[in-house]
N, CA, C and O atoms as a printed pandas DataFrame, in Angstrom:
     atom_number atom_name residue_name chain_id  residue_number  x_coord  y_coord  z_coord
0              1         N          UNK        A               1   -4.840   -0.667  -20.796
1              2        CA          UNK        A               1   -5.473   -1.077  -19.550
2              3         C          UNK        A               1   -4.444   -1.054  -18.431
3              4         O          UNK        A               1   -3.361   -1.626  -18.558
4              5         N          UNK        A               2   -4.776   -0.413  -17.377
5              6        CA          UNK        A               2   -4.001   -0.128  -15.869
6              7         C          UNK        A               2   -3.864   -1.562  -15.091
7              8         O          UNK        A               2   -4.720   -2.345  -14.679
8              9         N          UNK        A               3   -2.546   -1.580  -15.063
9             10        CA          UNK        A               3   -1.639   -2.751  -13.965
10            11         C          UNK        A               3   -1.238   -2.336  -12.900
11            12         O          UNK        A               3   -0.398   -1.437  -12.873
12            13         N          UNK        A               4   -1.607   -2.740  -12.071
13            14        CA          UNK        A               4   -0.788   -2.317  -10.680
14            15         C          UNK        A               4   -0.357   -3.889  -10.150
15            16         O          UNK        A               4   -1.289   -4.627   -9.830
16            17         N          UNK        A               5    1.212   -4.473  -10.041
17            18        CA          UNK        A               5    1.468   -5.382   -9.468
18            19         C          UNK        A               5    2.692   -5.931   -8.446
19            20         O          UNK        A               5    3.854   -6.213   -8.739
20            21         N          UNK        A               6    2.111   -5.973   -7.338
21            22        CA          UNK        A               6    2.769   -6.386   -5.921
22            23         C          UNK        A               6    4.037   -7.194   -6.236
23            24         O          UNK        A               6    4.083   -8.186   -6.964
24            25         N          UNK        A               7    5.080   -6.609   -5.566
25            26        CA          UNK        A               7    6.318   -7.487   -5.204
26            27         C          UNK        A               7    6.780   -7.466   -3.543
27            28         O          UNK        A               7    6.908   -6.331   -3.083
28            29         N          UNK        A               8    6.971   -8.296   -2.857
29            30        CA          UNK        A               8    7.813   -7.963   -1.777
30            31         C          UNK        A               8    7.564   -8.673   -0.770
31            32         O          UNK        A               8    8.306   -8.587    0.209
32            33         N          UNK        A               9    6.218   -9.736   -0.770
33            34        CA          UNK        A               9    5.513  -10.124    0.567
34            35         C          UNK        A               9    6.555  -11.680    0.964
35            36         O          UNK        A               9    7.479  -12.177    0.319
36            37         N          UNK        A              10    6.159  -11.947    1.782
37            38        CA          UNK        A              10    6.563  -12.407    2.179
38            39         C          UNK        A              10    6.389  -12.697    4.231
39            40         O          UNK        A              10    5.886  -11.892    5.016
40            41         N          UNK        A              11    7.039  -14.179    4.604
41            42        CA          UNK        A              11    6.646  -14.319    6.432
42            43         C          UNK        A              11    8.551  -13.925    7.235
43            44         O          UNK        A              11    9.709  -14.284    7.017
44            45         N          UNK        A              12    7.866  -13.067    8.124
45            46        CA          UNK        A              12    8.949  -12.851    8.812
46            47         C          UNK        A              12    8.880  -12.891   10.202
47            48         O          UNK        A              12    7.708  -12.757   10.554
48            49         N          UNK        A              13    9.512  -12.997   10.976
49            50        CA          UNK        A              13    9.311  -12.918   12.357
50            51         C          UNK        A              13    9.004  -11.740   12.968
51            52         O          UNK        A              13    9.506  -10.867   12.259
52            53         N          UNK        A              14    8.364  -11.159   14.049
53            54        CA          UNK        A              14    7.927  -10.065   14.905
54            55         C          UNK        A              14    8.917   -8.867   15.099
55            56         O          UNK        A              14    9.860   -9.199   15.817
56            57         N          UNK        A              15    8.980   -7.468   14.633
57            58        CA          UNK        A              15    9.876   -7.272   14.568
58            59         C          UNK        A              15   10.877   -7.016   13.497
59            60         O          UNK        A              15   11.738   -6.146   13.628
60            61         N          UNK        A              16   10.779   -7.724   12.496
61            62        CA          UNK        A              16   11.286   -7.810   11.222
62            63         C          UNK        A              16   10.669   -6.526   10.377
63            64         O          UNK        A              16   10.050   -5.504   10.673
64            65         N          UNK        A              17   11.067   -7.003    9.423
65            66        CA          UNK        A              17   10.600   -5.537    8.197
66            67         C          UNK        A              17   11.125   -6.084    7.009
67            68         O          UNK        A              17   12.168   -6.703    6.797
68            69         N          UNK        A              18    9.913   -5.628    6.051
69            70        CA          UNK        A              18    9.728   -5.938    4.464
70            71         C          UNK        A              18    9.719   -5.046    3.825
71            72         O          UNK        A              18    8.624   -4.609    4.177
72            73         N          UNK        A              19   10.068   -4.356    3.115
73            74        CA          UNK        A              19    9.318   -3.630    1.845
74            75         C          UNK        A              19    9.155   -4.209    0.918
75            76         O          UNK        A              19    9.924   -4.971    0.333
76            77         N          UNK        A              20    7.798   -3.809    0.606
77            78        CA          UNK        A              20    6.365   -4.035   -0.258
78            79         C          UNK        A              20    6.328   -3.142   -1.588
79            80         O          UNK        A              20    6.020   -1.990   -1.281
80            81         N          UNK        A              21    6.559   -3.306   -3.089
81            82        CA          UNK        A              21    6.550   -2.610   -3.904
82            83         C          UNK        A              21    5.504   -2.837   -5.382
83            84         O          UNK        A              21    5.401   -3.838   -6.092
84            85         N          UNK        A              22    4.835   -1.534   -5.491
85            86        CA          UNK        A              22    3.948   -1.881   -6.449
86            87         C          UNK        A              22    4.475   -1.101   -8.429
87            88         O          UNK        A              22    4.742    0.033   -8.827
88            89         N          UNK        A              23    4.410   -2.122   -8.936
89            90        CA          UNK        A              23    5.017   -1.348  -10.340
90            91         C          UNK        A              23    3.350   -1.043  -10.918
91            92         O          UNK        A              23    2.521   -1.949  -10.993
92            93         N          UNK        A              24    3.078    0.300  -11.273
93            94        CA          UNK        A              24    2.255    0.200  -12.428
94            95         C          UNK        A              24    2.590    0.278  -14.087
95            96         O          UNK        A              24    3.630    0.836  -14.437
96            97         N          UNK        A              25    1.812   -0.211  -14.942
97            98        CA          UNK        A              25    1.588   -0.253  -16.192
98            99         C          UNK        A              25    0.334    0.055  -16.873
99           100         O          UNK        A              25   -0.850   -0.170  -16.623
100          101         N          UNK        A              26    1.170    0.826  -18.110
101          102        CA          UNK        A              26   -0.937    0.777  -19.199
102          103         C          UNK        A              26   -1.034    2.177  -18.793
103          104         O          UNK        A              26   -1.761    2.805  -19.562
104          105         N          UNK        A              27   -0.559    2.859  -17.867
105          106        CA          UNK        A              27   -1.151    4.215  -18.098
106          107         C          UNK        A              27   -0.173    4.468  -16.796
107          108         O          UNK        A              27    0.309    3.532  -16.159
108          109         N          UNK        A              28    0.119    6.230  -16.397
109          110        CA          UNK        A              28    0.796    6.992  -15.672
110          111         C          UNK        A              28   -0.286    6.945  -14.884
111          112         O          UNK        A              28   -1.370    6.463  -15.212
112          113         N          UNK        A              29    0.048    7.558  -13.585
113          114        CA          UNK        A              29   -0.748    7.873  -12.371
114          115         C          UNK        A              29   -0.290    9.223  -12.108
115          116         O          UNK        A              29   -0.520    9.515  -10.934
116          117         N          UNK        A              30    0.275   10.162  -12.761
117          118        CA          UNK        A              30    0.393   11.313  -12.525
118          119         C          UNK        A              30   -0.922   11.928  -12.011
119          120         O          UNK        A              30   -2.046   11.646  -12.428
120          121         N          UNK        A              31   -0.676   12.639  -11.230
121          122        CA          UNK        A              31   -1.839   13.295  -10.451
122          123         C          UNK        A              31   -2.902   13.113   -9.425
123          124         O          UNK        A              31   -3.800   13.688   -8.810
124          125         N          UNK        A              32   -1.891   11.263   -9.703
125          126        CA          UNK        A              32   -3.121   10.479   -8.772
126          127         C          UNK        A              32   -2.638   10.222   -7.515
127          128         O          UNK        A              32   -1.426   10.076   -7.360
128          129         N          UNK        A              33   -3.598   10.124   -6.356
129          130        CA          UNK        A              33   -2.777    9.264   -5.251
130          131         C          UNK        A              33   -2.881    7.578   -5.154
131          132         O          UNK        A              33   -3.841    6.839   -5.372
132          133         N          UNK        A              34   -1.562    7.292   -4.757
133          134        CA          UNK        A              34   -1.540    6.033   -4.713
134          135         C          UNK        A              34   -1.188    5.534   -3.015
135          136         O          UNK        A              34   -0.821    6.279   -2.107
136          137         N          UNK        A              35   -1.455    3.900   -2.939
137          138        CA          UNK        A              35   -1.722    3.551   -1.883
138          139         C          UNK        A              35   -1.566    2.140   -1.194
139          140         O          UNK        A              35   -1.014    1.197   -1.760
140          141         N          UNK        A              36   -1.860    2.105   -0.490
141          142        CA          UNK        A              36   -1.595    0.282    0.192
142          143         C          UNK        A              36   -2.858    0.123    1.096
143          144         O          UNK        A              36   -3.272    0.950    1.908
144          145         N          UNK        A              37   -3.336   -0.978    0.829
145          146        CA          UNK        A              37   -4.739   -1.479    1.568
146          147         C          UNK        A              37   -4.025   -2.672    2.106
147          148         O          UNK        A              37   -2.860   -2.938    1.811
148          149         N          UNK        A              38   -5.074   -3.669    3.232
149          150        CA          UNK        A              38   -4.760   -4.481    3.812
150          151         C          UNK        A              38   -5.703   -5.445    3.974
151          152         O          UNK        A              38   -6.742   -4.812    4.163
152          153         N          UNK        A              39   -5.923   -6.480    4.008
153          154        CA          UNK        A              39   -7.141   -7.316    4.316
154          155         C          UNK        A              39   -6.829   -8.573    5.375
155          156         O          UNK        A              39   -6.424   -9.377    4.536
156          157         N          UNK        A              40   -6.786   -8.927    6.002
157          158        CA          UNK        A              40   -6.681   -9.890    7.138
158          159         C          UNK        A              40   -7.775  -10.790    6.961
159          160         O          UNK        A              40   -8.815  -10.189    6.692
160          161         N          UNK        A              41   -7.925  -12.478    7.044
161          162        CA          UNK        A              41   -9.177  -13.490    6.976
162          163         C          UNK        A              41  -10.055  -12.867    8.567
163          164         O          UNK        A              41   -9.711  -12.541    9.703
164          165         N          UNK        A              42  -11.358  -12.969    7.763
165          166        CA          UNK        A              42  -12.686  -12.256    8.436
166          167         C          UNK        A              42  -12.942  -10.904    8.385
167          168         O          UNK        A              42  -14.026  -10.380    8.638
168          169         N          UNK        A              43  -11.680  -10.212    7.972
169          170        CA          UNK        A              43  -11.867   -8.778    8.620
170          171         C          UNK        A              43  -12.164   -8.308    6.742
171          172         O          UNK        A              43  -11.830   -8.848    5.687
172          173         N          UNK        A              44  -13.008   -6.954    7.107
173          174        CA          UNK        A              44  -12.605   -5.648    6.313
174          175         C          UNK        A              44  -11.497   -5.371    5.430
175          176         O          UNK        A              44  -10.433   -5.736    5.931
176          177         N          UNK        A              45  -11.371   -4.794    4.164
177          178        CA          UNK        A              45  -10.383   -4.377    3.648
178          179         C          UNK        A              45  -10.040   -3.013    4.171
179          180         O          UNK        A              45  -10.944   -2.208    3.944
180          181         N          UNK        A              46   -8.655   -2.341    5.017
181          182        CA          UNK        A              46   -8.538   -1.298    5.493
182          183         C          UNK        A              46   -7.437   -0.592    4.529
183          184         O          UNK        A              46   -6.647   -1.133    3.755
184          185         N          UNK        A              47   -7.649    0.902    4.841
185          186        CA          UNK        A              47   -6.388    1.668    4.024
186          187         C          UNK        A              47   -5.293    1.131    4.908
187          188         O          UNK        A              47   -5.791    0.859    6.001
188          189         N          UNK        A              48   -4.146    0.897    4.882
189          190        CA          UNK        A              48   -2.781    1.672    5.535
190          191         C          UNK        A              48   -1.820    2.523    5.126
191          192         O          UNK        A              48   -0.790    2.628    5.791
192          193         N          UNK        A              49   -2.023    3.300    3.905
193          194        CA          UNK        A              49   -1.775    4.119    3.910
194          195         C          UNK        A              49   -1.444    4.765    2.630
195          196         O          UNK        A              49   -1.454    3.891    1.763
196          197         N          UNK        A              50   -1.216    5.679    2.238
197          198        CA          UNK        A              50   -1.617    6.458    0.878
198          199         C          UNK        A              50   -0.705    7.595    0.955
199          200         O          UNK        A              50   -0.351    8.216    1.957
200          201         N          UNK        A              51   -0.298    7.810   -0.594
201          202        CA          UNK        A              51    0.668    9.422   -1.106
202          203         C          UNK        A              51   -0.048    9.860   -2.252
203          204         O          UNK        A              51   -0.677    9.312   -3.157
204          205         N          UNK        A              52    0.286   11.176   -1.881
205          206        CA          UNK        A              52   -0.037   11.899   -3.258
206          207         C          UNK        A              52    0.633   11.874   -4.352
207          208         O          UNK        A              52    1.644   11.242   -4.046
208          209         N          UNK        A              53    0.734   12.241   -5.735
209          210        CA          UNK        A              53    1.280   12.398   -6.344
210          211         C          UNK        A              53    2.811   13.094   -6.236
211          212         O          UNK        A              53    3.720   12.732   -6.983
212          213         N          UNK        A              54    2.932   13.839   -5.506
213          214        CA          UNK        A              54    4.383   14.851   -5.288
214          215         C          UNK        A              54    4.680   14.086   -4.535
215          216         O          UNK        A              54    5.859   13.838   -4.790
216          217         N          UNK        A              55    4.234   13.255   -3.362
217          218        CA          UNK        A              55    4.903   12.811   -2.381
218          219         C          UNK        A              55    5.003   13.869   -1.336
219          220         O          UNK        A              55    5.992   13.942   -0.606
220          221         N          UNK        A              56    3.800   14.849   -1.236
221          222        CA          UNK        A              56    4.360   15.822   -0.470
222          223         C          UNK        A              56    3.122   16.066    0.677
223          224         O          UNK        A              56    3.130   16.949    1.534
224          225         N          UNK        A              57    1.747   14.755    0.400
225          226        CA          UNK        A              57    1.193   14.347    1.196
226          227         C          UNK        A              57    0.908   12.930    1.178
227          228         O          UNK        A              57    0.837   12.059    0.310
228          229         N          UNK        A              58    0.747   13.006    2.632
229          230        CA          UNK        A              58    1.136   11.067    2.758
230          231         C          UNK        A              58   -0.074   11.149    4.300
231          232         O          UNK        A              58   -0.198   11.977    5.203
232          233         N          UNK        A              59   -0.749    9.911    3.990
233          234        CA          UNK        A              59   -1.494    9.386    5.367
234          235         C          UNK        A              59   -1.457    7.867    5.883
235          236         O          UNK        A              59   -1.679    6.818    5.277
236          237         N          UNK        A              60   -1.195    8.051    6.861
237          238        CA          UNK        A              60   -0.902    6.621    7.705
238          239         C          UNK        A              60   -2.148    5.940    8.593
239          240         O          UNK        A              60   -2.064    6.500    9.687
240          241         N          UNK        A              61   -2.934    5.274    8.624
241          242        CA          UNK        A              61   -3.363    4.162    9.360
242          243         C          UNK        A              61   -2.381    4.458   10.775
243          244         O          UNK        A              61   -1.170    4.318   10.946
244          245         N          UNK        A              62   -3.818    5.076   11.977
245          246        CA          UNK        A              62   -2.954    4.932   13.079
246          247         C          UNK        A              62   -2.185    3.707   13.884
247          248         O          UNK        A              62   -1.410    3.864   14.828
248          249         N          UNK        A              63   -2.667    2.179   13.158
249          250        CA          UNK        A              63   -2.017    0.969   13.660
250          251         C          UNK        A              63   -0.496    1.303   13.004
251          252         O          UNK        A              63    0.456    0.822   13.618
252          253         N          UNK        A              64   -0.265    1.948   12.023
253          254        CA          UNK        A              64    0.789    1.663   11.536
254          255         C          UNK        A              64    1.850    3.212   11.586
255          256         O          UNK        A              64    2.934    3.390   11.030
256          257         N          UNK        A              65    1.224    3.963   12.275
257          258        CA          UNK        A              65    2.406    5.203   12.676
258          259         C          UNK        A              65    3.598    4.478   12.585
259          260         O          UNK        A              65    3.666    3.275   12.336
260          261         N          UNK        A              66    4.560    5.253   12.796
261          262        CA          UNK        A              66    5.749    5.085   13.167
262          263         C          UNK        A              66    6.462    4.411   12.935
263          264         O          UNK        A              66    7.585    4.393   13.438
264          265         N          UNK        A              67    5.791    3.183   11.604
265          266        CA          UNK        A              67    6.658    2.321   11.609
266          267         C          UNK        A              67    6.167    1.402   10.185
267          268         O          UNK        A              67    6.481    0.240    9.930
268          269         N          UNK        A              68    5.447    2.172    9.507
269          270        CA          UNK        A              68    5.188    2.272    8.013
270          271         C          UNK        A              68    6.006    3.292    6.764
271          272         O          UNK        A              68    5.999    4.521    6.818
272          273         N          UNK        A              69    6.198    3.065    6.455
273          274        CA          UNK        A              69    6.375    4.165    5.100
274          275         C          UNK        A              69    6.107    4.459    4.011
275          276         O          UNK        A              69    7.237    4.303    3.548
276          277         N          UNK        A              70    5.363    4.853    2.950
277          278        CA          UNK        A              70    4.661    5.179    2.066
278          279         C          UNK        A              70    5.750    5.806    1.381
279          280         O          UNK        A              70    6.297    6.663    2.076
280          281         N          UNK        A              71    6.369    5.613   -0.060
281          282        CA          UNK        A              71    6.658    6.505   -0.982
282          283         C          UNK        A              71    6.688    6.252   -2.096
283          284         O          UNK        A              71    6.626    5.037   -2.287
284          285         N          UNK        A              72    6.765    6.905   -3.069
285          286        CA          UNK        A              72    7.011    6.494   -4.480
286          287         C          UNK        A              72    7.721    7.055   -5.882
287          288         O          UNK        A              72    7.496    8.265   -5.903
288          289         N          UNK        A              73    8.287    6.770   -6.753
289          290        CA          UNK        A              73    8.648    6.892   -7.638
290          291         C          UNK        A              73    8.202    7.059   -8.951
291          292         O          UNK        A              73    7.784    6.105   -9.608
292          293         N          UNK        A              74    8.271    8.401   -9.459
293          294        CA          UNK        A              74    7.047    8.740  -10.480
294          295         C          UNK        A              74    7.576    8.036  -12.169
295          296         O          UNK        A              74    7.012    7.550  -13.149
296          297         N          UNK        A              75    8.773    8.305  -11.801
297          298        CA          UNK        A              75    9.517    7.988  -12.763
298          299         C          UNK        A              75    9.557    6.388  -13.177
299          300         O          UNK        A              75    9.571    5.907  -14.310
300          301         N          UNK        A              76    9.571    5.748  -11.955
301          302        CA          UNK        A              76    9.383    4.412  -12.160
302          303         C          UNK        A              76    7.844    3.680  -12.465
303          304         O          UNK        A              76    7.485    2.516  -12.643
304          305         N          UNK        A              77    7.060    5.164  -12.421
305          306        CA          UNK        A              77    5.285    4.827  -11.275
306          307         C          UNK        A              77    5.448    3.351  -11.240
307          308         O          UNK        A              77    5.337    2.376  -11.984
308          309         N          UNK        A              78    5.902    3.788   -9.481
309          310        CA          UNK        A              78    6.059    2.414   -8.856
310          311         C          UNK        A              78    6.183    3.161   -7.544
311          312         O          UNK        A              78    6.848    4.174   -7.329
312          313         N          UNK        A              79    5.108    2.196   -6.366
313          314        CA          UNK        A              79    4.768    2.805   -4.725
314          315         C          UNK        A              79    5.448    1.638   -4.178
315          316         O          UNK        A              79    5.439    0.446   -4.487
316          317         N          UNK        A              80    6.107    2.394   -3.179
317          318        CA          UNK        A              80    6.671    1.060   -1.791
318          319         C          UNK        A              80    5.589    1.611   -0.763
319          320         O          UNK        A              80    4.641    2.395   -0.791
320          321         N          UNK        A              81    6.424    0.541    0.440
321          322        CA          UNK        A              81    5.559    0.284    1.533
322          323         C          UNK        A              81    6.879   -0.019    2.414
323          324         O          UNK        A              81    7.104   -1.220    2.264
324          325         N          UNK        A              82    7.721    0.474    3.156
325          326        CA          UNK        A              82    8.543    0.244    3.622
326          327         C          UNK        A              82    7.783   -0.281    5.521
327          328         O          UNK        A              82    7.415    0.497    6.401
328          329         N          UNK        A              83    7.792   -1.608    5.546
329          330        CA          UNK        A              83    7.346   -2.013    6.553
330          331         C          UNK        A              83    7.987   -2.126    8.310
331          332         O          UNK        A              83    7.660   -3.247    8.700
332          333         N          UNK        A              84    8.516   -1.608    9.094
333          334        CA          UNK        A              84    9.420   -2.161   10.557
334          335         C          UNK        A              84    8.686   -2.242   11.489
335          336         O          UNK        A              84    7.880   -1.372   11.819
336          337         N          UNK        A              85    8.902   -3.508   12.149
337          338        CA          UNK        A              85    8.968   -3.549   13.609
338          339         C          UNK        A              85    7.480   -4.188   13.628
339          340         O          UNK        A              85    6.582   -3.916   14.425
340          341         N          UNK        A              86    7.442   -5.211   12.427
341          342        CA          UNK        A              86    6.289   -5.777   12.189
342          343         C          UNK        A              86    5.752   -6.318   13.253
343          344         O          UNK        A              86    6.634   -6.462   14.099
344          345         N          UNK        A              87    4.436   -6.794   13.732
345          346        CA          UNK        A              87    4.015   -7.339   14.299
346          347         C          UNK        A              87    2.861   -8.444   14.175
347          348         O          UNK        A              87    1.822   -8.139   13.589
348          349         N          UNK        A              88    3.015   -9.625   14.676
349          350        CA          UNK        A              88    1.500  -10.602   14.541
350          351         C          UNK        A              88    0.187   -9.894   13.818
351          352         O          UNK        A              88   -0.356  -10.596   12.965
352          353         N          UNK        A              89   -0.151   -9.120   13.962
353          354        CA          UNK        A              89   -1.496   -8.437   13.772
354          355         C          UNK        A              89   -1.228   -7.545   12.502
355          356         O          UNK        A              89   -2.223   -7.102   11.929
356          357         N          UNK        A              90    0.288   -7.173   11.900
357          358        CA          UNK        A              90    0.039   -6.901   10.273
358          359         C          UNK        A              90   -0.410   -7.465    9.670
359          360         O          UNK        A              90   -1.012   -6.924    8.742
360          361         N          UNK        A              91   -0.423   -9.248    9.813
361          362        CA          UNK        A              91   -0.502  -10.454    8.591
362          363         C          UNK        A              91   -1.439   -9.934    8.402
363          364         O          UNK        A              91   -2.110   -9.347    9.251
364          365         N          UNK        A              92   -1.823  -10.109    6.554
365          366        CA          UNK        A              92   -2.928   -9.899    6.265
366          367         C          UNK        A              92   -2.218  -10.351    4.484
367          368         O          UNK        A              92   -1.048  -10.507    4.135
368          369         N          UNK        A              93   -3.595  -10.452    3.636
369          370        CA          UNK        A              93   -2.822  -10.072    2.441
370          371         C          UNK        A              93   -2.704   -8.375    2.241
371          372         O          UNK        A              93   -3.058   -7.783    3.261
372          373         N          UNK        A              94   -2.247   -7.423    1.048
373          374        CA          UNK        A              94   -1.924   -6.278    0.838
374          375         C          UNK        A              94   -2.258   -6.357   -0.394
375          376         O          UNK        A              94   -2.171   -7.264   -1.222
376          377         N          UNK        A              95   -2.815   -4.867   -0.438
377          378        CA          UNK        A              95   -3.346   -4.901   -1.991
378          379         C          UNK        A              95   -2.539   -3.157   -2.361
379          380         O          UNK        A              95   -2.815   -2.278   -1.544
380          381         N          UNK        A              96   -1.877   -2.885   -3.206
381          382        CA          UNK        A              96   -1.595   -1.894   -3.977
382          383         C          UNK        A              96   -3.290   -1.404   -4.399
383          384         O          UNK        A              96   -4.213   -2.196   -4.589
384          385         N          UNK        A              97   -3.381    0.209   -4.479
385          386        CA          UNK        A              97   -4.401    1.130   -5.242
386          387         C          UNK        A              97   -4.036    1.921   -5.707
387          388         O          UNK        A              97   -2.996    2.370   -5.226
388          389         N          UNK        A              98   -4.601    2.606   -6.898
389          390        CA          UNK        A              98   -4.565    3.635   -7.006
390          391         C          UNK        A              98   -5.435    4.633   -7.409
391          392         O          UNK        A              98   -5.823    4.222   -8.502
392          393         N          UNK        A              99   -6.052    5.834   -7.170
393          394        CA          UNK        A              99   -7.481    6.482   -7.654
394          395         C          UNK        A              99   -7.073    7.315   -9.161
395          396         O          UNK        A              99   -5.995    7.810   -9.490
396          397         N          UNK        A             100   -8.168    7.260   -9.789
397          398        CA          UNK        A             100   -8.305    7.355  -11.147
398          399         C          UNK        A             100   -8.238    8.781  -11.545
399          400         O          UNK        A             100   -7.830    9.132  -12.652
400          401         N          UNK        A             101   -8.763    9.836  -10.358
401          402        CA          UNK        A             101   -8.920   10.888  -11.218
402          403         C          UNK        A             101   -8.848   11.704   -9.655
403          404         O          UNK        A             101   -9.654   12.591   -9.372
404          405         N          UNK        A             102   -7.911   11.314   -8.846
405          406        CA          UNK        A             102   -7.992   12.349   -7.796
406          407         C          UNK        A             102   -6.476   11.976   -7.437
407          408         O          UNK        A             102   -5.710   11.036   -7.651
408          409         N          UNK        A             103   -6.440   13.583   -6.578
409          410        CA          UNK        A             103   -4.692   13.537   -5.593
410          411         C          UNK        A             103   -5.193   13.002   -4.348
411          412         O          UNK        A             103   -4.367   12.336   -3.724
412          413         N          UNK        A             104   -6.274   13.117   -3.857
413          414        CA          UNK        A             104   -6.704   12.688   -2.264
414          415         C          UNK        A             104   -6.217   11.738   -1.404
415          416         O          UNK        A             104   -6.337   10.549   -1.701
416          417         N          UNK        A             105   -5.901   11.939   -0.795
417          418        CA          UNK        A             105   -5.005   10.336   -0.012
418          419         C          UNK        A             105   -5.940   10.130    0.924
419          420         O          UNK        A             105   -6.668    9.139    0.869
420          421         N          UNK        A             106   -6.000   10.726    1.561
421          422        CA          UNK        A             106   -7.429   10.728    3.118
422          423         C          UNK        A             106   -8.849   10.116    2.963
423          424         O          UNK        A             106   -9.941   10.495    3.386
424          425         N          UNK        A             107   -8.429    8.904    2.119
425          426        CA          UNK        A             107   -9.847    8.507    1.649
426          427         C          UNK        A             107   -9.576    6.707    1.594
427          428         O          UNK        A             107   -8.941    5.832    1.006
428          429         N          UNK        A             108  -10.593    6.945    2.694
429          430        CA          UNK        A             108  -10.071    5.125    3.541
430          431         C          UNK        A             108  -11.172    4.094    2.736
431          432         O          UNK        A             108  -11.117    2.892    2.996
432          433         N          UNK        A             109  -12.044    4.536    1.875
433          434        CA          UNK        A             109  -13.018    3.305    1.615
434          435         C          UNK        A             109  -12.317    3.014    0.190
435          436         O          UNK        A             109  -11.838    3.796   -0.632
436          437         N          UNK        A             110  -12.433    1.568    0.195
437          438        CA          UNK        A             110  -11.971    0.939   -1.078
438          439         C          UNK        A             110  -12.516    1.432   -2.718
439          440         O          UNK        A             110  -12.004    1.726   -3.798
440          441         N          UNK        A             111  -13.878    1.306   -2.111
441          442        CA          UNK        A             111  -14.515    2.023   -3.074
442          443         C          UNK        A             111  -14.498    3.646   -4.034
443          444         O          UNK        A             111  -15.191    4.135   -4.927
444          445         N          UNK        A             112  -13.519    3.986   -3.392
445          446        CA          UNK        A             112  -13.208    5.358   -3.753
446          447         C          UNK        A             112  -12.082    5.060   -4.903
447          448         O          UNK        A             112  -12.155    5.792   -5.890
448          449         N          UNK        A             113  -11.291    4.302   -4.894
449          450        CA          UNK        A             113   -9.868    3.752   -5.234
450          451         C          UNK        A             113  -10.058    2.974   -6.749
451          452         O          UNK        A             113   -9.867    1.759   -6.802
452          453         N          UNK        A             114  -10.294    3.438   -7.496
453          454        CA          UNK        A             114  -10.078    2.663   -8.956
454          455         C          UNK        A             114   -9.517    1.322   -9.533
455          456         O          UNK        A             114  -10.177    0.383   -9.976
456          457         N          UNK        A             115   -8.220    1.426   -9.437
457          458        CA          UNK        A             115   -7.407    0.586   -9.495
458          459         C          UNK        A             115   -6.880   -0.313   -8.308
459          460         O          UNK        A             115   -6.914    0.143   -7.165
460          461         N          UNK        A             116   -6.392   -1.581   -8.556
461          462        CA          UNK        A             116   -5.937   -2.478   -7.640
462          463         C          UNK        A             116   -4.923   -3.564   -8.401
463          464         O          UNK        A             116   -4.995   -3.893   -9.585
464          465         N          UNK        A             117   -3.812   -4.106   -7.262
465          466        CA          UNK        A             117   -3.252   -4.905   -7.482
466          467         C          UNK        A             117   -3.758   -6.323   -6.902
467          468         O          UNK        A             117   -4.771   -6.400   -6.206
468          469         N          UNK        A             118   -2.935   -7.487   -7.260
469          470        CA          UNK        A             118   -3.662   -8.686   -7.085
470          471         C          UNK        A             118   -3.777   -9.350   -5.414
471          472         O          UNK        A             118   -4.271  -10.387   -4.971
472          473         N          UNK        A             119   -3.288   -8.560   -4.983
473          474        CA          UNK        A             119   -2.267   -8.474   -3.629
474          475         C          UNK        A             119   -1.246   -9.738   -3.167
475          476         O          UNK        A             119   -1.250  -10.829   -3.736
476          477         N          UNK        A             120   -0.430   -9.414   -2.105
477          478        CA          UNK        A             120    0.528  -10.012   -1.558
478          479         C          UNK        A             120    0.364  -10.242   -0.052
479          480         O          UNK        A             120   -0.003   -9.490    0.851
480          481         N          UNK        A             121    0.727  -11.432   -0.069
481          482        CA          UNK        A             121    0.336  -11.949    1.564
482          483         C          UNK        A             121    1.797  -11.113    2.289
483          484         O          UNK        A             121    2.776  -10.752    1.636
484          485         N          UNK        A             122    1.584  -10.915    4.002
485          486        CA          UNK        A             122    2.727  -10.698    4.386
486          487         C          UNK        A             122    1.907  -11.595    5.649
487          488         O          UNK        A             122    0.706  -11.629    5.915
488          489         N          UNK        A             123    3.134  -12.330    6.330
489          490        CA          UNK        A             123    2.786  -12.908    7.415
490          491         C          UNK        A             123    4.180  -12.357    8.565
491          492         O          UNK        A             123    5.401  -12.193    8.563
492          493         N          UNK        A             124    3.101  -12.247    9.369
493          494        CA          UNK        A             124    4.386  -11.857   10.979
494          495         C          UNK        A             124    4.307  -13.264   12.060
495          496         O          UNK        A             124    3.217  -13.516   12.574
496          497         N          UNK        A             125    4.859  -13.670   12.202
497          498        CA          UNK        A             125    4.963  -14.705   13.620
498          499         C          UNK        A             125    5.350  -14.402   14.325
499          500         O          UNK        A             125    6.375  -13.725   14.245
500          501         N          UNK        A             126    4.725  -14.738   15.565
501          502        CA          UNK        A             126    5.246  -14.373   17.150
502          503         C          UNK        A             126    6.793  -15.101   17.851
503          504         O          UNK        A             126    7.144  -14.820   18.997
């Protein structure tokens, strides 16, 4: 049975930066894309952002251009989330994904996404 589980969260000030790391277990994700979701109290669960298997496609959540990073380690199958220049409006908790039987990264509904981790809060203060 497939584990995917969050390390890294944590509250930092505005500005700051975390990386966010997910180890899986119970099975490889070769072939699969993996990913980082977000959920904020009231709101929607949103993608922020997703890699393929090679690492040789990656999609970003336009809140988080420029200042997210997505990569991962096959060897370890284990995904970061390299976070900067955080702001108030990241907090949310974070959930690690990963899809079961596709490379697709460009695929923002939760429901598409198989697997999940338990997630990790990150908080930003102003």
């Amino acid at each position: 049975q497939a584990q995917l589980v969050e390390f890294g969260g944590g509250s930092v000030q505005a500005g700051g930066s975390l990386r966010l790391s997910c180890a899986a277990s119970g099975r490889t994700f070769s072939n699969n894309a993996m990913g980082w979701f977000r959920q904020a109290p009231g709101k929607e669960r949103e993608i922020v952002a997703a890699i393929s298997w090679s690492g040789g496609t990656t999609y970003y959540a336009d809140s988080v251009k420029g200042r997210f990073t997505i990569s991962r380690d096959n060897a370890k199958n284990t995904v970061y989330l390299r976070m900067n220049s955080l702001k108030p409006e990241d907090t949310a908790v974070y959930y690690c994904a990963a899809r079961g039987h596709s490379d697709y990264v460009r695929q923002g509904s939760p429901v598409a996404w198989d697997y999940w981790g338990q997630g990790t809060q990150v908080t930003v203060s102003s």
